[in-house]
VOGU-3710 file (C-alpha; in Angstrom, 3 decimals, decimal comma):
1> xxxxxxxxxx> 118,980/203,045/83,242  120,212/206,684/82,408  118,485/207,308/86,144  120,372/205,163/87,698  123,561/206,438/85,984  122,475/209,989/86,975  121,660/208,536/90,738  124,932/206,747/90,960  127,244/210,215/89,651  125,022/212,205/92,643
11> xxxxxxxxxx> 126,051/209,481/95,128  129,575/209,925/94,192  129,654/213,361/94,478  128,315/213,154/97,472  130,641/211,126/98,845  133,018/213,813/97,981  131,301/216,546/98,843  131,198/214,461/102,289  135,055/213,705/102,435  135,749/217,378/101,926
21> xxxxxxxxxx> 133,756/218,284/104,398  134,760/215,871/106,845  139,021/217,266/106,206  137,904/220,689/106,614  136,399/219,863/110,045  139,462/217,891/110,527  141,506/220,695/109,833  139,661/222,866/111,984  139,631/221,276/114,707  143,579/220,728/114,418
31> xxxxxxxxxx> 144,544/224,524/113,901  148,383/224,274/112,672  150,965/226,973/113,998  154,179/226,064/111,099  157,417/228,459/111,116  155,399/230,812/108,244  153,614/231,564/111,201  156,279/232,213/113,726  156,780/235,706/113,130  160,487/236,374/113,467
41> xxxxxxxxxx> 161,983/232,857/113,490  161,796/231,613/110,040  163,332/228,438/111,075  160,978/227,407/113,686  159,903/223,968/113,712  156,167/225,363/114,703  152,955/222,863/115,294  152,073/220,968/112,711  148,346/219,866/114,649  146,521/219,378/117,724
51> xxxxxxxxxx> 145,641/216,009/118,424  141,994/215,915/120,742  142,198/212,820/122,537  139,170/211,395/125,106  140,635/210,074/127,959  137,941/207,584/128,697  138,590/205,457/125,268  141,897/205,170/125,688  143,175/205,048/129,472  146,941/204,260/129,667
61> xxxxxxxxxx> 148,593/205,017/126,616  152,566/205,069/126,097  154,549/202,244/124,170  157,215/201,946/126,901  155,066/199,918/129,378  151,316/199,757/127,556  150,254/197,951/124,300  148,518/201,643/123,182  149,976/204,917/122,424  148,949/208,212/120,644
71> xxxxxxxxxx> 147,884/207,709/117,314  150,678/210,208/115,474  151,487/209,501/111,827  154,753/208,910/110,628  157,630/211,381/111,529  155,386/213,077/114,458  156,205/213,905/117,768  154,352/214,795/121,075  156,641/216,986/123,766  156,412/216,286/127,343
81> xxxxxxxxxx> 157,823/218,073/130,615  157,720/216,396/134,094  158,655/217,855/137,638  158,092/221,645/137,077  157,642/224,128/137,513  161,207/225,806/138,765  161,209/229,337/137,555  165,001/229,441/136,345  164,963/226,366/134,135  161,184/226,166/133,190
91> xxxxxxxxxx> 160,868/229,555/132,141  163,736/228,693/129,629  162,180/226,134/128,168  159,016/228,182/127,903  161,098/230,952/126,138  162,805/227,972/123,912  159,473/226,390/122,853  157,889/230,186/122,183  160,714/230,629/119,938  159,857/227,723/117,842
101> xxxxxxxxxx> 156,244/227,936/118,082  156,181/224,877/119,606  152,802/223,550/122,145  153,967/220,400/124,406  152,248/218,864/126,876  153,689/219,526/130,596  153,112/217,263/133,937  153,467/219,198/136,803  153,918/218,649/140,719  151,809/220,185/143,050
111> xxxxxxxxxx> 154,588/220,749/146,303  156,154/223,036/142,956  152,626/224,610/141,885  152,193/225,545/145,267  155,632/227,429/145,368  155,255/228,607/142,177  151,906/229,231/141,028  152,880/232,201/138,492  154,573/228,937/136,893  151,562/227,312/136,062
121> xxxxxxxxxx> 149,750/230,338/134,810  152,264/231,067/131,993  151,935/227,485/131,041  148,514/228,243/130,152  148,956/231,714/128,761  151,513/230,047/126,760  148,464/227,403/125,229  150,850/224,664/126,803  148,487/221,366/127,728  149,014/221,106/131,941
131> xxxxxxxxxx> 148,533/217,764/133,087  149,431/216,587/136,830  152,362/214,261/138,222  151,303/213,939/142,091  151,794/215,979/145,146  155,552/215,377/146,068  156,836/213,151/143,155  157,345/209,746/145,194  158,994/206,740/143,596  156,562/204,466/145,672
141> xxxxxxxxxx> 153,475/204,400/143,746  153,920/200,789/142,560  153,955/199,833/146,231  151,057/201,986/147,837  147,653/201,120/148,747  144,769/202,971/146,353  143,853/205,526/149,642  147,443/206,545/149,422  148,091/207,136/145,851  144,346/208,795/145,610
151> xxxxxxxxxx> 146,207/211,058/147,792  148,864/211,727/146,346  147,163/212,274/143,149  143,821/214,190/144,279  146,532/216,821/146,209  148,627/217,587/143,431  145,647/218,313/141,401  144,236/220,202/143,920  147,342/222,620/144,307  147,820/222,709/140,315
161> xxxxxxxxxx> 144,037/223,880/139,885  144,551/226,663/143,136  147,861/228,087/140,941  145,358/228,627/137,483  143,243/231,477/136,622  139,990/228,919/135,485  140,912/225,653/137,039  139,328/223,505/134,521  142,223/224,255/131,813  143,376/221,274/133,973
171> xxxxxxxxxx> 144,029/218,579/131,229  142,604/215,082/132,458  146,529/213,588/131,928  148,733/211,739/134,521  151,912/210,605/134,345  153,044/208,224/137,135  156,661/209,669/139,073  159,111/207,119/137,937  157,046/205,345/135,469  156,412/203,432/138,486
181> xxxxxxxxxx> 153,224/201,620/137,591  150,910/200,113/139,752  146,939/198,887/139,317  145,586/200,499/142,143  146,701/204,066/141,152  145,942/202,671/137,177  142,441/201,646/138,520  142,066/204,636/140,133  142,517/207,073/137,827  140,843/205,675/135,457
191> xxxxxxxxxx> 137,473/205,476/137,438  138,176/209,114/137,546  138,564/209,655/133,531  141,967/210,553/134,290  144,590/209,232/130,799  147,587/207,960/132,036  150,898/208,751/130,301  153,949/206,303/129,900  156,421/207,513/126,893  157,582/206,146/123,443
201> xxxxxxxxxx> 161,369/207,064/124,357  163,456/208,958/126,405  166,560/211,122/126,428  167,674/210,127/130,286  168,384/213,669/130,630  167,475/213,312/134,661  170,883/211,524/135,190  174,115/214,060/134,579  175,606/213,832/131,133  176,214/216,334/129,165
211> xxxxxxxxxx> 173,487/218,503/127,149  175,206/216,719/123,907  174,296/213,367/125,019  170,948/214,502/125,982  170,499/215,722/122,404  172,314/212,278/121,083  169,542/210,342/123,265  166,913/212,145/122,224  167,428/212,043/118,118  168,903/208,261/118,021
221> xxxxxxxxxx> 165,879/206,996/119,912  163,454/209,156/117,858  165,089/208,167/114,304  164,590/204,025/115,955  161,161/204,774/116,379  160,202/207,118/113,849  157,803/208,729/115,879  156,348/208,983/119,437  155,877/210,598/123,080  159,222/212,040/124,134
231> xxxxxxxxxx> 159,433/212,137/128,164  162,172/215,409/129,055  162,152/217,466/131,905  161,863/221,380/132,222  163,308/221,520/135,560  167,044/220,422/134,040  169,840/223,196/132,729  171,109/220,315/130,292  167,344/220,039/128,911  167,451/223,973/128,737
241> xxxxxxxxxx> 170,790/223,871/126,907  169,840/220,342/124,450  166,113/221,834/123,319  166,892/224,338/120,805  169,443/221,629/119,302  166,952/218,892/119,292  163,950/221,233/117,943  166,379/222,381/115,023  167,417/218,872/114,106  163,972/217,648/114,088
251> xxxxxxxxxx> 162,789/219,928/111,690  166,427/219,040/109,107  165,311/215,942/109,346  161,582/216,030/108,463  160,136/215,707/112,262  156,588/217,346/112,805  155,155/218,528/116,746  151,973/217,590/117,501  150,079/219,444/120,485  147,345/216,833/122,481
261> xxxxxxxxxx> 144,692/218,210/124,007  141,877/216,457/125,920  138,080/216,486/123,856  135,605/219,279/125,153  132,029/219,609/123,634  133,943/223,083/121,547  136,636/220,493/120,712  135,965/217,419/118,913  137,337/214,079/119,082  140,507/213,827/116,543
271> xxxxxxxxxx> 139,030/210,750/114,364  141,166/207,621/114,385  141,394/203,646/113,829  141,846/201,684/116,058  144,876/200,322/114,892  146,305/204,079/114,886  146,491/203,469/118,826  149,032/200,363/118,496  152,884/200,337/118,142  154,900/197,913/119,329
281> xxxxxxxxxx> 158,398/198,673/121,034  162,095/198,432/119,448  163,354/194,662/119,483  164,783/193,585/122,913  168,234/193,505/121,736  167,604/197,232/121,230  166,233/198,836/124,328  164,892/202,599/124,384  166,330/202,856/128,241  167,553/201,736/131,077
291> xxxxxxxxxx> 165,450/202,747/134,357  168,311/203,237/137,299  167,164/200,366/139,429  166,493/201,384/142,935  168,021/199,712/146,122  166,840/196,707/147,879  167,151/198,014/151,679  164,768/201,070/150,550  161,400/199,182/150,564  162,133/195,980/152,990
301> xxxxxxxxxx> 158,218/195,166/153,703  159,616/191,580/154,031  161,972/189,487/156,596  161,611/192,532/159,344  161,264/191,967/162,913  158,452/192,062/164,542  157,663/194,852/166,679  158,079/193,939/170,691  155,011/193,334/172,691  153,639/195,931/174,973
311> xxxxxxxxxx> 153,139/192,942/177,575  157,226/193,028/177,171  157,521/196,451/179,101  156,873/197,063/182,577  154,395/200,050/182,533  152,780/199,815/186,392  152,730/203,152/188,245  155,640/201,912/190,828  157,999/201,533/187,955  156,776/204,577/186,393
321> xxxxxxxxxx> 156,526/206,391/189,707  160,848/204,998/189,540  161,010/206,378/186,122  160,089/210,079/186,306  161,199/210,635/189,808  163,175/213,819/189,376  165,763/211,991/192,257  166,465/209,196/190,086  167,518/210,841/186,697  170,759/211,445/187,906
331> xxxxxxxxxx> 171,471/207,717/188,430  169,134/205,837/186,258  167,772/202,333/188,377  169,297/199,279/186,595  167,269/196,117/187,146  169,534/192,847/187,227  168,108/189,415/185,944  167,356/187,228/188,913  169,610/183,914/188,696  166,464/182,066/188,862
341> xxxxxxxxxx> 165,651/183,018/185,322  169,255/181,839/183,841  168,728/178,760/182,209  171,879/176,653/183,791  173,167/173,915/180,973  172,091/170,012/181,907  175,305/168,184/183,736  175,224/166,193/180,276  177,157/169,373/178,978  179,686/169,411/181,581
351> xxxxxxxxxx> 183,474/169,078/179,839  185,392/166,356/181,739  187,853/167,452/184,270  191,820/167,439/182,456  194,243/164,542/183,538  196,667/165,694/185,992  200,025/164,800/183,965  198,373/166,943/180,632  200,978/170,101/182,201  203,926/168,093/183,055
361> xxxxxxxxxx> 207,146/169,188/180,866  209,188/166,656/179,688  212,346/167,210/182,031  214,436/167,529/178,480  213,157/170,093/177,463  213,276/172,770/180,649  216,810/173,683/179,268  215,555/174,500/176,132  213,417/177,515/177,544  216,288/179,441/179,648
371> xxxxxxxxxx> 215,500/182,718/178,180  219,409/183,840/177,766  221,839/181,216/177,697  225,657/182,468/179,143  228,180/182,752/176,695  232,068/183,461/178,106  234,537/185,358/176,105  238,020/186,324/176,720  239,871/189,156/175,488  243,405/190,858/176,457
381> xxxxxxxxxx> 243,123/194,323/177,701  244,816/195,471/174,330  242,363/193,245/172,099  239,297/194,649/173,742  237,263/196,756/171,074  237,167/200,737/171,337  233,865/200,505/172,245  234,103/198,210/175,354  237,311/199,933/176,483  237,115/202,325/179,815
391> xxxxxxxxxx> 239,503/204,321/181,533  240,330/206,027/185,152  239,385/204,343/188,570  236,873/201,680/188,577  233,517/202,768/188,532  230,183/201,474/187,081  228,904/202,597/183,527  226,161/201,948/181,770  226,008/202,243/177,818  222,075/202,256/176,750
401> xxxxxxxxxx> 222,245/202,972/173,465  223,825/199,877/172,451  222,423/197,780/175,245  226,107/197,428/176,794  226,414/197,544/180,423  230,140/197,959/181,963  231,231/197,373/185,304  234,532/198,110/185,963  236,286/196,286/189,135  239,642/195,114/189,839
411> xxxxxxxxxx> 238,888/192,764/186,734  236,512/194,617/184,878  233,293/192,651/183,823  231,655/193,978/180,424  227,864/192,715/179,426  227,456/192,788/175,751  224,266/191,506/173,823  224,489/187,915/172,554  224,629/189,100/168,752  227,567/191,582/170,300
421> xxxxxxxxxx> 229,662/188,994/172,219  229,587/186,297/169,159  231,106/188,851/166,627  234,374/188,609/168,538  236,864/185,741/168,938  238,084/184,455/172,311  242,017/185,425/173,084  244,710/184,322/175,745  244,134/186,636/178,524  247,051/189,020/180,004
431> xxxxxxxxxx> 247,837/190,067/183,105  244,547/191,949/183,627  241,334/190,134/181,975  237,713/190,944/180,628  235,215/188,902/181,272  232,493/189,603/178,408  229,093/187,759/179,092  225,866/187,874/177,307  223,639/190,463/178,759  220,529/189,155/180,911
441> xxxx> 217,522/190,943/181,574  218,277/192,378/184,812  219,933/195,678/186,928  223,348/196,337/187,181
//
């Protein structure tokens, strides 16, 4: 009995003895960097761990679009980068991140490795994790074939691994340009034991709002959540200008970085449940984001025309001969359709020929379209209006401004306009007359 006591006490010690050992191996293997040891920037947020993931277990991970993310504990968060690097706003953020003691994980392009390799090599100076992002960041990965996103992916990796010093601190991480999902690029990367990355939440700061609202985005997404994978990009000036905000009020508020790193055989699997790995997304009445939805006419693989026939081009050698004669560029041969091949409508179609009395006008009405009826007016040679009046011998004279035309004769005739004439009452003539008619189209 007192044996079994003794057997039982040594049994729980051991278990102790084991669960010591296991946090100390835990804690080894995630080294912490806090803001004691930041020399010089006692308010640092700093690393709280290192998180060693294996890609292989857990392939697509990211709460945004896959039922599995990173198993972080409560108030944790994991920093990501896309698109870099550009020297003026990625070195920044390095500089930023350096100042807070801060590791994040960074997915980066190979077109921009390949301009700037000295990029990637600070990265990993810097004990930054470098994952890749493709070869020239298209947003058509949900719509290629496997051989063309295993291009796209295989080159940027290529060109990220010719910009580093040892190319195998090339982190087994992917993150798909757009979010832009697709299973052939899914299937393929994970046949090559490449993780891909989605996010938790964003901060949207690829669109142009200000830094503020970046930092707004950011901290209002992360306090929904309470923890998670936050997708920014190094490549922005409002990122550079929202970081050191968004670092400083995730420390006042109790927010811990972790660094991810992929498992090597000096560093051991982080231990985990399985249920670590799940976390459901915000309600849908409370959406993380809002992708920018691209347009229609960009990808139209459907309702195109067909391309023409090559039976539907004359290619012999005596229209070619035609074609590249020197003699005929000058005045290019136009080839008329022969009438034989115009289809000629059936006499069914024919419209029936127009009675002959369908243009006869009504004999009533042919006064009614005179174009300037005649209108008489009278007017003694005292009564006539200053502006009709003339003087001297009788000569001809023509008044264009007001479309009046005089001709003066032994009894003087004046044309007025028909709007003119009816202003003015008819009088008893005198001894000499004017005769004042409504103007016709014609020369005087």
């Amino acid at each position: 009995m007192v044996g079994n006591r003794l057997s039982g006490v040594r049994a729980g010690y051991l278990t102790v003895l084991c669960l010591a050992l296991f946090a100390c191996s835990a804690a080894a293997a995630e080294p912490a960097e806090t803001a004691a040891n930041c020399p010089g920037h006692p308010d640092a947020i700093g690393t709280s761990r290192t998180l060693v993931v294996d890609p292989r277990a857990h392939p697509r991970i990211g709460s945004m679009q896959y039922p599995e993310t990173l198993p972080l504990r409560d108030h944790e968060v994991v920093l990501t980068f896309d698109d870099g690097p550009i020297p003026r706003n990625s070195n920044q953020v390095l500089q930023i991140l350096a100042d807070n003691c801060a590791k994040a994980t960074f997915f980066e392009i190979g077109e921009q490795a390949k301009a700037n390799p000295e990029g990637i090599r600070k990265l990993v100076e810097a004990g930054h994790t470098v994952g890749s992002h493709s070869m020239h960041h298209p947003l058509t990965f949900h719509r290629m074939s496997e051989a063309q996103s295993k291009q796209e992916v295989d080159d940027g990796i290529t060109w990220i691994k010719a910009a580093m010093t040892d190319p195998n601190a090339l982190g087994p991480f992917f993150r798909i340009p757009g979010l832009l999902r697709a299973p052939p690029v899914e299937a393929y990367l994970e046949s090559q034991g490449i993780q891909v990355w989605s996010t938790d939440f964003l901060a949207d700061d690829w669109h142009r709002i200000s830094p503020a609202k970046v930092h707004d985005l950011a901290m209002s997404r992360l306090n929904a959540m309470g923890k998670g994978i936050l997708l920014l990009h190094d490549i922005q000036p409002r990122t550079v200008a929202a970081l050191p905000k968004i670092l400083h009020d995730m420390k006042a508020q109790g927010y811990r970085i972790v660094h991810v790193v992929p498992a090597t055989a000096d560093m051991p699997i982080t231990p985990t449940e399985p249920e670590q790995w799940q976390m459901h997304p915000p309600s849908e009445d409370k959406p993380i984001a809002r992708w920018p939805k691209l347009p229609n006419f960009i990808y139209a693989d459907a309702d195109m025309l067909p391309a023409p026939a090559i039976s539907e081009f004359d290619l012999s050698e005596a229209s070619l001969s035609v074609a590249l004669d020197p003699k005929n560029r000058a005045r290019p041969q136009t080839t008329w359709p022969q009438l034989a091949a115009i289809q000629v409508a059936s006499t069914d179609a024919v419209l029936p020929v127009p009675a002959a009395d369908l243009f006869d006008i009504p004999e009533k009405t042919r006064a009614e379209i005179q174009p300037f009826p005649v209108t008489m007016h009278h007017y003694a040679e005292g009564e006539l209006p200053p502006s009709m009046k003339t003087a001297g011998e009788p000569r001809t004279r023509y008044r264009r401004g007001g479309r009046v035309a005089v001709r003066q004769r032994a009894t003087r005739v004046v044309h007025v306009a028909p709007a003119a004439a009816a202003r003015h009452q008819a009088v008893a003539t005198g001894k000499r007359a004017v005769h004042v008619a409504s103007l016709k189209k014609r020369k005087i």
